[in-house]
Every structure is written in C-alpha cells, then in structure tokens.
Gaussian input, Z-matrix of N, CA and C with variables (Angstrom, degrees):
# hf/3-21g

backbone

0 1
 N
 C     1     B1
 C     2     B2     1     A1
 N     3     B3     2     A2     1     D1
 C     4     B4     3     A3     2     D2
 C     5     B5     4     A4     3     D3
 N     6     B6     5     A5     4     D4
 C     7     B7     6     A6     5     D5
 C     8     B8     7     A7     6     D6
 N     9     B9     8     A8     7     D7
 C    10    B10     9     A9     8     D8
 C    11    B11    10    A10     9     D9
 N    12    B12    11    A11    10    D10
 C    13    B13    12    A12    11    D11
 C    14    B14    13    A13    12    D12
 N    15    B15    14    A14    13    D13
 C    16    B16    15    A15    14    D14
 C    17    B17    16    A16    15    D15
 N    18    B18    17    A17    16    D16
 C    19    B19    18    A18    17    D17
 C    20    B20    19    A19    18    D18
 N    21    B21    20    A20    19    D19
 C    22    B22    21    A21    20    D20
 C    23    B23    22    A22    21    D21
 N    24    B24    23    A23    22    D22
 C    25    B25    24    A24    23    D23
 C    26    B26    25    A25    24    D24
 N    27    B27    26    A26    25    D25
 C    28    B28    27    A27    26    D26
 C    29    B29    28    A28    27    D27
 N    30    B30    29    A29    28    D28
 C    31    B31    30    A30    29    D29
 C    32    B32    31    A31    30    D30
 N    33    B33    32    A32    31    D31
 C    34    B34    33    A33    32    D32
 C    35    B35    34    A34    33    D33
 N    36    B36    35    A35    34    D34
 C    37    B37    36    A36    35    D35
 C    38    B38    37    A37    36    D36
 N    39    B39    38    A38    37    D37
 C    40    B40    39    A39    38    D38
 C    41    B41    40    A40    39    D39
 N    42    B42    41    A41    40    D40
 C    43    B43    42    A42    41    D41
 C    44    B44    43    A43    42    D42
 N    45    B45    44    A44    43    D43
 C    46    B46    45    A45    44    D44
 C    47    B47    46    A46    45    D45
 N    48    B48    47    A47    46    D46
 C    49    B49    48    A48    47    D47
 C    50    B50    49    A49    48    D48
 N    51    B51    50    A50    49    D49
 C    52    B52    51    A51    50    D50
 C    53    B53    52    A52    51    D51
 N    54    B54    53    A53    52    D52
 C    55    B55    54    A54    53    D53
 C    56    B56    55    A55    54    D54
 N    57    B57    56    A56    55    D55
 C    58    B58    57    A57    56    D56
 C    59    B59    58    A58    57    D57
 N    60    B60    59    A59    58    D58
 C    61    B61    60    A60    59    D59
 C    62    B62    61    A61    60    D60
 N    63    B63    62    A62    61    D61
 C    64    B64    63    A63    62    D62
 C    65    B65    64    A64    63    D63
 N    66    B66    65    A65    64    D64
 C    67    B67    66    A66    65    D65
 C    68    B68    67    A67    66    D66
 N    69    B69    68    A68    67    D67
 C    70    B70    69    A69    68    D68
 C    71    B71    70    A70    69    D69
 N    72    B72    71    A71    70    D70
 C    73    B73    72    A72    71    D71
 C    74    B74    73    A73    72    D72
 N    75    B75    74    A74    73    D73
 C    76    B76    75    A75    74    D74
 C    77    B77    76    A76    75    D75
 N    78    B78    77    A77    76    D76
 C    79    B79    78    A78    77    D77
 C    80    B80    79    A79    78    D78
 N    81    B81    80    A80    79    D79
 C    82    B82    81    A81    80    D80
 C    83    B83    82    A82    81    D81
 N    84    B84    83    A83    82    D82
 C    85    B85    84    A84    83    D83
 C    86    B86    85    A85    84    D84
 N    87    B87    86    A86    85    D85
 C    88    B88    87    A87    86    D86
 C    89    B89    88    A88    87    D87
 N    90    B90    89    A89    88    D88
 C    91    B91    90    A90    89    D89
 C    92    B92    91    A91    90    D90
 N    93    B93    92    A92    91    D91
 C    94    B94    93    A93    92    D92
 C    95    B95    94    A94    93    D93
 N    96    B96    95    A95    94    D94
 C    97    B97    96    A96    95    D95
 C    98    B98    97    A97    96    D96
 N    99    B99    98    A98    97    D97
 C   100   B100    99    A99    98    D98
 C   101   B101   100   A100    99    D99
 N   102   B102   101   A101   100   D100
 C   103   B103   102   A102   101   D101
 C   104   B104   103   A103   102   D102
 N   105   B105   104   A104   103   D103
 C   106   B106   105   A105   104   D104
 C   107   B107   106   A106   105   D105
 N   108   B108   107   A107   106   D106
 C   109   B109   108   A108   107   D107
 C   110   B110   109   A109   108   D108
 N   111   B111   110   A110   109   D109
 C   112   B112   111   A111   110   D110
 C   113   B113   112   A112   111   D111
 N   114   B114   113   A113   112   D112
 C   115   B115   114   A114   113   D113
 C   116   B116   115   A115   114   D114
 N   117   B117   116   A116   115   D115
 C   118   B118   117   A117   116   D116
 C   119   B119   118   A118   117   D117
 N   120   B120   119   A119   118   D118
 C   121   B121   120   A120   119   D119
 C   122   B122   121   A121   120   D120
 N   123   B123   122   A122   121   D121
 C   124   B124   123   A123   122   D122
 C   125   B125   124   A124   123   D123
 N   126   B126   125   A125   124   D124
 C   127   B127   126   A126   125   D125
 C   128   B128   127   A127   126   D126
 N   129   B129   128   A128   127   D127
 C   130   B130   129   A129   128   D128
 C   131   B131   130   A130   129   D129
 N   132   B132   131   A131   130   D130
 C   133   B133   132   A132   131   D131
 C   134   B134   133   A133   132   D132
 N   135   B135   134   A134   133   D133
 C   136   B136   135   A135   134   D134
 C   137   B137   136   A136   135   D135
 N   138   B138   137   A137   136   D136
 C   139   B139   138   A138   137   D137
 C   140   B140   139   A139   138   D138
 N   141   B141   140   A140   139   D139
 C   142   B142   141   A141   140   D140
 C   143   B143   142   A142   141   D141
 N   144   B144   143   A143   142   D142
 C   145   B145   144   A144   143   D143
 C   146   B146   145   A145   144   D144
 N   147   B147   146   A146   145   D145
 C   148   B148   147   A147   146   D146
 C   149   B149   148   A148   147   D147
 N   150   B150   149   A149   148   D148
 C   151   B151   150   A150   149   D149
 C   152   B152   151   A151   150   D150
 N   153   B153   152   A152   151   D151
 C   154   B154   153   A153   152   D152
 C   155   B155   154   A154   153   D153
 N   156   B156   155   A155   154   D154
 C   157   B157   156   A156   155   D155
 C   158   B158   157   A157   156   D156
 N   159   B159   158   A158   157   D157
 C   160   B160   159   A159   158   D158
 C   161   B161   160   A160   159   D159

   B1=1.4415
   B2=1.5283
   B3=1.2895
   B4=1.5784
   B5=1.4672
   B6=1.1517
   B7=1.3498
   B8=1.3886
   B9=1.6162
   B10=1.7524
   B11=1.1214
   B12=1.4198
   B13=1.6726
   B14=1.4850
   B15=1.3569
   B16=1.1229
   B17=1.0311
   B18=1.4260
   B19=1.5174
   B20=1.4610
   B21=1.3752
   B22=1.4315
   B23=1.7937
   B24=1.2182
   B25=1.1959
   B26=1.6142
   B27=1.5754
   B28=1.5312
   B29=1.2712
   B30=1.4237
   B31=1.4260
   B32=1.6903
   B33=0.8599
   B34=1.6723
   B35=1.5860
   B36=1.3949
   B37=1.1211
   B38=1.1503
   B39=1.4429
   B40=1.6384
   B41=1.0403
   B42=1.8948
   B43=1.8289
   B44=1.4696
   B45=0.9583
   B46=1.7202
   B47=1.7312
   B48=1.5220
   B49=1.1131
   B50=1.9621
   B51=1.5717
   B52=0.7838
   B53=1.4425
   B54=1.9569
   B55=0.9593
   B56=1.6974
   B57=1.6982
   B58=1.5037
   B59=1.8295
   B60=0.7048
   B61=1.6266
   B62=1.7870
   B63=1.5904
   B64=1.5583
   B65=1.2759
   B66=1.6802
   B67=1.1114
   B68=1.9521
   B69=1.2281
   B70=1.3924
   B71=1.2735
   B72=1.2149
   B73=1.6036
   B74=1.6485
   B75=1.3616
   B76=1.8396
   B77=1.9778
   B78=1.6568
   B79=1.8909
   B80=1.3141
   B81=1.4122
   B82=1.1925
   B83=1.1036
   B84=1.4295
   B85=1.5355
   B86=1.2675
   B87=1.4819
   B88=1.4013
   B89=1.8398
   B90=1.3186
   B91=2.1267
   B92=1.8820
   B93=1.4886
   B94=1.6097
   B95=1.2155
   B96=1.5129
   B97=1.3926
   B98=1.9074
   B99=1.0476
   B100=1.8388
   B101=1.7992
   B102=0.8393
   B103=1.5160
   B104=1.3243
   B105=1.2956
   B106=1.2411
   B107=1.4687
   B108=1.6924
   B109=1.2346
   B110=1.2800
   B111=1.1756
   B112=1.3668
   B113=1.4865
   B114=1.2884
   B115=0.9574
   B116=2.1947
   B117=1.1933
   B118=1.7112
   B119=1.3209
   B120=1.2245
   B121=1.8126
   B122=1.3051
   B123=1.2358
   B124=1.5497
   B125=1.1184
   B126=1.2923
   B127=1.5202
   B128=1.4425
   B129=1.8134
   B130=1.5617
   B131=1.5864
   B132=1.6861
   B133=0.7273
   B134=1.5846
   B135=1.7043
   B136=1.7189
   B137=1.6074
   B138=1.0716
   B139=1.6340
   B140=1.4924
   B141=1.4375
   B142=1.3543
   B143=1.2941
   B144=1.6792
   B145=1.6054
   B146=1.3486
   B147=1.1227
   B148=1.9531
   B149=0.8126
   B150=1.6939
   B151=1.4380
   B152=1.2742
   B153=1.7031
   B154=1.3170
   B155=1.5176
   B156=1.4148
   B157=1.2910
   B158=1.5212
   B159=1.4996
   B160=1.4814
   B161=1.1980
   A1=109.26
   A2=118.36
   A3=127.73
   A4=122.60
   A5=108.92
   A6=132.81
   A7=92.10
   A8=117.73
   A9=125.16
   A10=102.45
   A11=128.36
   A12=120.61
   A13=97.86
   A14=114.38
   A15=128.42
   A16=136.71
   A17=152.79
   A18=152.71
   A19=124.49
   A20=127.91
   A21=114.66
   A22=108.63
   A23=101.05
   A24=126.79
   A25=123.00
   A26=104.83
   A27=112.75
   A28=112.28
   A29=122.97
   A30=111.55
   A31=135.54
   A32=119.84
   A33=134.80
   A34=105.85
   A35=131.93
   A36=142.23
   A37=147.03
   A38=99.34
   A39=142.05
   A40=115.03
   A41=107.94
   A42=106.53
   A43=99.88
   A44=111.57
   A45=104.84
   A46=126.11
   A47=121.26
   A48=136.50
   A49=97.72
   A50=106.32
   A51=125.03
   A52=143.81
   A53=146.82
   A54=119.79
   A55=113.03
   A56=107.10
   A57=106.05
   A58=96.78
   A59=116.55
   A60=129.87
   A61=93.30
   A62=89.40
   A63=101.93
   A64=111.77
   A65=135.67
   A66=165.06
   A67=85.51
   A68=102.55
   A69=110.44
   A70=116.93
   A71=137.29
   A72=152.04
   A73=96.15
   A74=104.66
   A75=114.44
   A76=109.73
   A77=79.61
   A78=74.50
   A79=103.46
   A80=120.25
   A81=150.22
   A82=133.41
   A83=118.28
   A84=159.06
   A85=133.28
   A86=97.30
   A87=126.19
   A88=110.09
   A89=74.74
   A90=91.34
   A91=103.47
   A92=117.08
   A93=122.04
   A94=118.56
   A95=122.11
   A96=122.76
   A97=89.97
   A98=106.09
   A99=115.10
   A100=75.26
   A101=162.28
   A102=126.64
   A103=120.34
   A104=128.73
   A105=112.68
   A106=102.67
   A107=129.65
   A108=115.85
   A109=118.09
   A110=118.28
   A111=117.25
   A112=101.26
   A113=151.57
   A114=134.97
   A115=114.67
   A116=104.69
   A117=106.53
   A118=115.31
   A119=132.44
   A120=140.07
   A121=104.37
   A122=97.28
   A123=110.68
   A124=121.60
   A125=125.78
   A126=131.65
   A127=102.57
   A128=116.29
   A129=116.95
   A130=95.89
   A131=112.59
   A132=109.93
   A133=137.04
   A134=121.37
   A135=87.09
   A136=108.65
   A137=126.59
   A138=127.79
   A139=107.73
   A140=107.22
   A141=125.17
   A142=111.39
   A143=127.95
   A144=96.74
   A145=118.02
   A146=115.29
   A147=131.43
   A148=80.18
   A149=91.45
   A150=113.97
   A151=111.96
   A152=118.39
   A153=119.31
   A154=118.42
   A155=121.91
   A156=118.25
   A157=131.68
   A158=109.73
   A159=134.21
   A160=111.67
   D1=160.18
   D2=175.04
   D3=-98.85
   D4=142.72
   D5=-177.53
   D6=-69.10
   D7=131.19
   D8=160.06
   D9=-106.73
   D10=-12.22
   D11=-175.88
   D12=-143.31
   D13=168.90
   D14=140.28
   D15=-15.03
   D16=101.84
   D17=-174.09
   D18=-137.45
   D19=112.96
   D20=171.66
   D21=-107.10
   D22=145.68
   D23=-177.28
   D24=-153.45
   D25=161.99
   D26=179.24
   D27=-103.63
   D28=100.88
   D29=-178.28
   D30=-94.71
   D31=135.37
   D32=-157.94
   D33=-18.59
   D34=107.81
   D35=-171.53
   D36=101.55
   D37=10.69
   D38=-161.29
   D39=-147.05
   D40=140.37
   D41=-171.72
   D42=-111.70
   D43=-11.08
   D44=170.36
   D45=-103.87
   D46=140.11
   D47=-158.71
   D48=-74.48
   D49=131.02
   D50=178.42
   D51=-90.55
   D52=87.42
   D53=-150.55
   D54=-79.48
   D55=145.69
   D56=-172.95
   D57=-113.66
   D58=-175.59
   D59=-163.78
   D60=-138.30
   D61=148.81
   D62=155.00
   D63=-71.30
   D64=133.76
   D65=101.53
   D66=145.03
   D67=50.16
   D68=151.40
   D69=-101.29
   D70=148.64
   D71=169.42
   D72=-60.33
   D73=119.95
   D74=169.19
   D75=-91.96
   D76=111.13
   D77=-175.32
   D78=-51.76
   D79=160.35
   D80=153.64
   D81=-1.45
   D82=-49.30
   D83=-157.96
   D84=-118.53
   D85=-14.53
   D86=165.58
   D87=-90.91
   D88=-36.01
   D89=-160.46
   D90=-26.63
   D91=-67.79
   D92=169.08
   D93=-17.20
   D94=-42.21
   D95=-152.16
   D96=-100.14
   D97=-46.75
   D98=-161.45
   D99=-74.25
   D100=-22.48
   D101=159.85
   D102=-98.38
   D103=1.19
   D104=165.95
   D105=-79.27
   D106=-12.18
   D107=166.92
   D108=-95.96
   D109=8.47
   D110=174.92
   D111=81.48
   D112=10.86
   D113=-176.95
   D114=-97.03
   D115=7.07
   D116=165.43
   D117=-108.44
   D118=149.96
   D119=145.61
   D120=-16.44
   D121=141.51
   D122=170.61
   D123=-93.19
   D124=130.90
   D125=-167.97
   D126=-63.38
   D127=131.11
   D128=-178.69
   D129=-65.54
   D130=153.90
   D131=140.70
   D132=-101.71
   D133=174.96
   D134=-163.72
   D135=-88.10
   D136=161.75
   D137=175.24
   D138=-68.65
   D139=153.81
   D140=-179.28
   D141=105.17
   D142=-18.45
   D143=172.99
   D144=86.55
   D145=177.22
   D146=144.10
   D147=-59.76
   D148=164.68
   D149=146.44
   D150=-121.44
   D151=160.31
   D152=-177.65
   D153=-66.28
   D154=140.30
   D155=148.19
   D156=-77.24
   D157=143.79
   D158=-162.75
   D159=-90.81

C-alpha cells in the first residue's frame, strides 16, 4: 500500500527509525502502525453493499 503522508518508522532488520514519503510503498510490518495514523490509502471497499431482503 502507499504512503499519503509522511511516516517514520523502523523497518524489519533495522534499529533506526526510518523517514517514508507520500506515495512511497509502506513495508508490510509497518502497515498497522501507518493506519492507525492515518498516513496509508484506504483499502477500497467492494461495491454493492448488503443487499436487501425480500
């Protein structure tokens, strides 16, 4: 997924915090943290909804 903001993080194999850029790729392992700050794309959701019951 992509970075929309700014994000620093430590990524898997490394002891120092890393700066990421908007429309950078958010490793993997980071991903949890860069959306609890809001800083990745939001996962689409798919179209259609529920559907009604008959």
């Amino acid at each position: 997924m992509k970075l929309i903001k700014p994000f620093r993080g430590v990524p898997k194999g490394e002891i120092y915090p890393r700066q990421y850029q908007a429309g950078d790729d958010c490793p993997p392992e980071l991903l949890a943290a860069a959306r609890e700050l809001e800083a990745v794309e939001q996962e689409k959701k798919p179209a259609g909804g529920t559907k009604a019951k008959e």
